[in-house]
N, C-alpha and C positions, 0 to 999 in steps of 0.2 A: 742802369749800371748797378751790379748785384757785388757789392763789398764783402768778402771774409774775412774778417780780424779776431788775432787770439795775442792776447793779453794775459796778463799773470795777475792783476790786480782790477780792480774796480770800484771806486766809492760807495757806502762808506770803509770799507774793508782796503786799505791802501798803507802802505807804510813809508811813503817817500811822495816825492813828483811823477813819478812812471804812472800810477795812479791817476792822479791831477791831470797828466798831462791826455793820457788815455779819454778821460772824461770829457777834457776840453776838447779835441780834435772831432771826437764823436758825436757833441753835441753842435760843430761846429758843422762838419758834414751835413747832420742831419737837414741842415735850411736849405739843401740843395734837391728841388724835387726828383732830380736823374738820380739822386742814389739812394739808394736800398742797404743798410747797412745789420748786419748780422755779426754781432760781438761775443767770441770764447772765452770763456775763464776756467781753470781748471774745480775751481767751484764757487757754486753762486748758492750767496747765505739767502736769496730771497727777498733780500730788504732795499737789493740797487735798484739807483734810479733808472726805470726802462723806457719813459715816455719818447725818446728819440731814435732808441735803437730796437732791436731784438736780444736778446744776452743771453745765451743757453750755458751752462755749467758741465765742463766734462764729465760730473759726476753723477749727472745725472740723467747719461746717456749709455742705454746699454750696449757691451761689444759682447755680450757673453756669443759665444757658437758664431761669430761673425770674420771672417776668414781675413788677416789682415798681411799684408807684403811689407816685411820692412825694408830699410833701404840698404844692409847690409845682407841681406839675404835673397836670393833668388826664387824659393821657393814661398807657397802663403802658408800661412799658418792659423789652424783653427785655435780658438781660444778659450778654455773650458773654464768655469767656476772653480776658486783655489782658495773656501774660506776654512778648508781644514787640511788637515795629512792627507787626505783619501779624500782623490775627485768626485763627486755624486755620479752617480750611473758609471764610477768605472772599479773595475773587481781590483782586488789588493795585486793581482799582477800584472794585469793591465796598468795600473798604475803605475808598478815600479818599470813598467819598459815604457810609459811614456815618462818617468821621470829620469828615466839614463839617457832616454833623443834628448832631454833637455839639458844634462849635462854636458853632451858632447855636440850640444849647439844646433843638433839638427832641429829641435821643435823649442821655443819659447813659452812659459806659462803667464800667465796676469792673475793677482788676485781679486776678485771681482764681489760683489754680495750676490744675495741669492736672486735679485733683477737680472745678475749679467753686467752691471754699473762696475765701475772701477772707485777705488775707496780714492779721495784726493785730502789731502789738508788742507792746501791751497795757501801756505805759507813759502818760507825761506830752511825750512830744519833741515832736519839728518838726511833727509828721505828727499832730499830739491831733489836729483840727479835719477832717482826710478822715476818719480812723478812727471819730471822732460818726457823721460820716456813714454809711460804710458800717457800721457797727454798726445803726443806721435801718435800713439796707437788710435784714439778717440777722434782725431785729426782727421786721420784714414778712413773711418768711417762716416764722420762727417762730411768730407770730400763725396763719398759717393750716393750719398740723398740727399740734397741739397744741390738746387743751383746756384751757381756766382759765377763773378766776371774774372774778378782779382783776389790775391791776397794778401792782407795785409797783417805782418805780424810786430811784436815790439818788445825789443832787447832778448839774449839770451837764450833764454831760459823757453819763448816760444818759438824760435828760428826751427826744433824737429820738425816739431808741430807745422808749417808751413811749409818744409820740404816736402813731408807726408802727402800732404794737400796737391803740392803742384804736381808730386810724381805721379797722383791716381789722378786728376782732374788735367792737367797739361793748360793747366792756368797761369799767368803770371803771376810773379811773384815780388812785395813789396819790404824789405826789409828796413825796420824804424831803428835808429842805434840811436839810445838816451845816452847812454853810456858803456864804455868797454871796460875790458880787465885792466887795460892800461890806466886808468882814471881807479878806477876800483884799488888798485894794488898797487901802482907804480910798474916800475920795471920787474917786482916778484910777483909775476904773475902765476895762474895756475893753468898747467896747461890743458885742462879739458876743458875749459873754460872757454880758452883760446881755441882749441879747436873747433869747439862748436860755433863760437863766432865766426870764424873763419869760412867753416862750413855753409854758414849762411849767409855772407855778405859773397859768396862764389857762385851761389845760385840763387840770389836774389839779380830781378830784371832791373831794379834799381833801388838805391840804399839812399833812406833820409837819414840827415842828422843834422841836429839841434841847431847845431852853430860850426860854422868855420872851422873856429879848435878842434872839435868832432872830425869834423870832415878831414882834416888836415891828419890825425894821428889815425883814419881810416885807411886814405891812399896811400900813409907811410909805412906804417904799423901791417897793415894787413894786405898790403901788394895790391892794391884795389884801381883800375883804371880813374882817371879823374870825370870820365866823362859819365861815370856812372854814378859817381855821388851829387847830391842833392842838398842844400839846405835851407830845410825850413823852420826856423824858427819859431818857439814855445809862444806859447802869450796866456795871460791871467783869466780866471772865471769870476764875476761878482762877486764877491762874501756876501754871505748875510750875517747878521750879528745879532746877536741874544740881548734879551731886557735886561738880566743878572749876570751881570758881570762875573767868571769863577775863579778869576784873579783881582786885588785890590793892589792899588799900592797903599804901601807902608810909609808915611809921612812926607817929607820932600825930597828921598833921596832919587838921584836921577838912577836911570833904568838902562842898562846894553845889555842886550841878546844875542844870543846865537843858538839858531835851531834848525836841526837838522838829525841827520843819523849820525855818531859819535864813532866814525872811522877815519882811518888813515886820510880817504880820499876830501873829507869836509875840512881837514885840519883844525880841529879844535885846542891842538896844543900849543896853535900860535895866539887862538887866542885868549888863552890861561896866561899866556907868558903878554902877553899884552896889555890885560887886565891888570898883570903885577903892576904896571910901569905905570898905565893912571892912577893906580891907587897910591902910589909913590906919590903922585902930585893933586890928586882930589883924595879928598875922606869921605866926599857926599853922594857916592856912587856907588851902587848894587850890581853886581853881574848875573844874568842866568844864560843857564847851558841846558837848553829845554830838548831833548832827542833818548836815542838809546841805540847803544853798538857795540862792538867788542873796545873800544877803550873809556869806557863808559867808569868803571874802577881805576885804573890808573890815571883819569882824568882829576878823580875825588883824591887819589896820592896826591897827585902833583898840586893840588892846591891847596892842601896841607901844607907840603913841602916849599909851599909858598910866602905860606902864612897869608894866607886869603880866603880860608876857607867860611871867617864870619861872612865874606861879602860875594859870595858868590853862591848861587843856588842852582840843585839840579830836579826837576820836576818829574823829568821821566818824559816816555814819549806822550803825545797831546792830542788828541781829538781835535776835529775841525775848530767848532766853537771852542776849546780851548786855546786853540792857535790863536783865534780873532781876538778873545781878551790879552793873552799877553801883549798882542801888536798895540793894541788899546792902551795900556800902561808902559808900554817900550818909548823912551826918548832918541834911543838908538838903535840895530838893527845889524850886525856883522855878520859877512857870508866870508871865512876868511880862506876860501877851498883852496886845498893844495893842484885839483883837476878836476875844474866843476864843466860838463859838455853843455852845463846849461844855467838849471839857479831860477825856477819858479818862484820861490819863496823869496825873493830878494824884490821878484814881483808884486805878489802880495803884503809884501812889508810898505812899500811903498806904495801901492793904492790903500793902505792903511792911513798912510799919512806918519809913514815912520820914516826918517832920513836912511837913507843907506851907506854903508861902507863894504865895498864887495875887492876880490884880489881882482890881479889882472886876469889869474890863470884861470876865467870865467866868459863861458859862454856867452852869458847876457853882457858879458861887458864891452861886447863886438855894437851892441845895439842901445845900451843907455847912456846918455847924458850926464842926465841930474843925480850923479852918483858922485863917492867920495872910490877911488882907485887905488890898491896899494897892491905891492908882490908880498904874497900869501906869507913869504919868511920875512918879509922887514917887519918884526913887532914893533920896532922900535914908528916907522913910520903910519902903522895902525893905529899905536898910542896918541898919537898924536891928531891925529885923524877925528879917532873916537873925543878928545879933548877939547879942539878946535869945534867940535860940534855941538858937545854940551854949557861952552862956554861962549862961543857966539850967536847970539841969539838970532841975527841978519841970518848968518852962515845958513841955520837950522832952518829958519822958518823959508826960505830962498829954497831949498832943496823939497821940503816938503810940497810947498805951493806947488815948485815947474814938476817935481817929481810923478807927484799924483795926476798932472794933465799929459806927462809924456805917457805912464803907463797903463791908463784911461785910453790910449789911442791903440794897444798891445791887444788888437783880440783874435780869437781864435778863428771866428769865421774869415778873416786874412788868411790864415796858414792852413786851413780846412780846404781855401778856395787853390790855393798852389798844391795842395795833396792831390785835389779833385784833377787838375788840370795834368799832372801827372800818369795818374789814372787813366785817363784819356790818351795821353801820350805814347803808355804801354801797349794799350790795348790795340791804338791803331798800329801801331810798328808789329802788332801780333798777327794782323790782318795782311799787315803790307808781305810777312813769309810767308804765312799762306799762298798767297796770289802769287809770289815769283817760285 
């Protein structure tokens, strides 16, 4: 069984869990000898780890002259080299009438380098929204040299890219939801956002997600039949940890974290205003807020504006082994999400051997135990939380122990093996239309 999956991130090049989670699931597949796995990314720096999969980068695949059908267009479209004003091999008026079919929609252009390759970033900028696009286009021609059985794509950003796939291949199609606009934004969502969600969870042949919550704001949020959602649940990868520590602690003051990306959807303002409240009642506690996002400055206001800014620290976002030292000197551990579909890092906190305190409105919190629980807006009950942990030593060490052996049993080849069996699922119900 021959797997297509396109991804937007891959290790060590990741800026969240979509990343993580990518890695885990495909290293988890990988122990299954029926599948054959073939992973996209719109670009590959060279240095991922490939021992399990194949990983080809869209950038470094050429479409130059390669006829491609989009899906709002009836007609194909050749695709010429566009790294100047003036196409190579086409005269100045040849040009300007193939650049007025492009204004009035009848021809599409890409700007390509002199291979025929498409130029990708391969981040989140200015430019996410052409990049979808032409990642589609790369899709499309990847669909038609290449065999596979399935496809599999994850979040957003590669749902064209998979339609591309299923419409020139007539393969199913496996849609991964980490997370939506509604978790992202709240109710101010953005609606292209949404619609391409939308788009893709309507022709996807079945849609995972994370956890329940997920699943739940899927069938609600996006008119989704129930019988088509799926959930399989995240799970942890081994750390490995560095000889040199690149964080130390600083004397005996105890340690709470929070790290993540520094948006609406992690809430980190609940936990600024929560940190005020222990420090009301401890002096011997340090906070960090280790990530980076758009409220990443108003977070540095507001703890001013706190008067907490000696004891609170912002480090910036963290390399892997970065992450593993802070967990390393972390006594505590807060995931305080306003709409988390899931919460890896709450994971890896605790195969650290850091106690956790996660909200309710968390995926993982469908499936842990040996967690502390609170609703993302009670500061007041996070304080205490956080308090009750630094000051009970039973409490703490109770949480670490069972903590580390529940999510010791959280692994990926479990939810690899439900993807796989999924897979199968599709494929033969693809079989069964054939035949009737």
């Amino acid at each position: 069984m021959k797997v297509l999956m396109f991804g937007w991130e891959f290790p060590p090049h990741k800026s969240g869990g979509l990343g993580t989670a990518c890695y885990g699931l495909t290293k988890g597949l990988s122990g299954f000898r029926d599948v054959e796995l073939t992973f996209v990314v719109p670009k590959a720096w060279g240095d991922e780890e490939q021992v399990y999969i194949t990983l080809l980068g869209a950038n470094e695949l050429p479409v130059i002259h390669k006829y491609i059908q989009f899906a709002d267009q009836e007609s194909k479209v050749e695709y010429y080299e566009l790294k100047s004003e003036l196409i190579p091999y086409l005269g100045t008026s040849e040009f300007f009438e193939l650049k007025s079919k492009v204004s009035s929609g009848e021809e599409r252009l890409v700007e390509t380098t002199g291979e025929g390759k498409i130029i990708f970033f391969g981040d989140y900028g200015p430019s996410l929204f052409q990049e979808i696009r032409n990642y589609a286009i790369v899709a499309e021609t990847i669909a038609r040299e290449i065999e596979f059985d399935v496809i599999h794509v994850h979040d957003w950003m590669t749902f064209p890219a998979g339609i591309a796939a299923k419409r020139i291949s007539g393969k199913p199609l496996v849609v991964h939801i980490h997370s939506t606009e509604f978790d992202r934004s709240g109710y101010h969502i953005n609606p292209a956002i949404y619609s391409i969600e939308k788009e893709g969870m309507d022709a996807a042949d079945k849609i995972l997600a994370v956890s329940n919550l997920t699943r739940n704001i899927i069938i609600r949020n996006f008119y989704i039949g129930p019988e088509k959602v799926i959930t399989v649940y995240n799970a942890v990868e081994t750390v490995k940890t560095e000889e040199k520590p690149i964080f130390e602690k600083v004397g005996n003051k105890k340690i709470v974290t929070f790290l993540g990306r520094i948006t609406l959807q992690k809430g980190p303002e609940y936990f600024l205003e929560a940190a005020s409240l222990v420090l009301q009642k401890m002096k011997n506690v340090s906070f960090i807020m280790a990530g980076k996002g758009d409220m990443l400055d108003a977070m540095k206001k507001r703890a001013t504006e706190l008067n907490i800014s000696d004891h609170i620290h912002f480090p910036g976002f963290l390399k892997d082994s970065e992450v593993n030292d802070l967990f390393h000197m972390s006594d505590v551990f807060v995931m305080p999400s306003v709409s988390e579909p899931f919460g890896i890092v709450a994971l890896e906190a605790m195969q650290a051997k850091v106690p956790v305190i996660i909200s309710r409105q968390t995926g993982a919190s469908e499936i842990l135990k040996n967690i502390l629980k609170v609703d993302y807006w009670d500061i007041r009950a996070m304080a205490d939380a956080i308090c009750d942990l630094l000051n009970d030593l039973e409490l703490w060490k109770n949480l670490v122990k069972h903590g580390k052996k529940e999510v010791d049993k959280l692994l990926w080849t479990d939810s690899a093996s439900k993807v796989r069996e999924i897979y199968l699922q599709i494929l033969h119900e693809a079989v069964e239309k054939i035949e009737d």
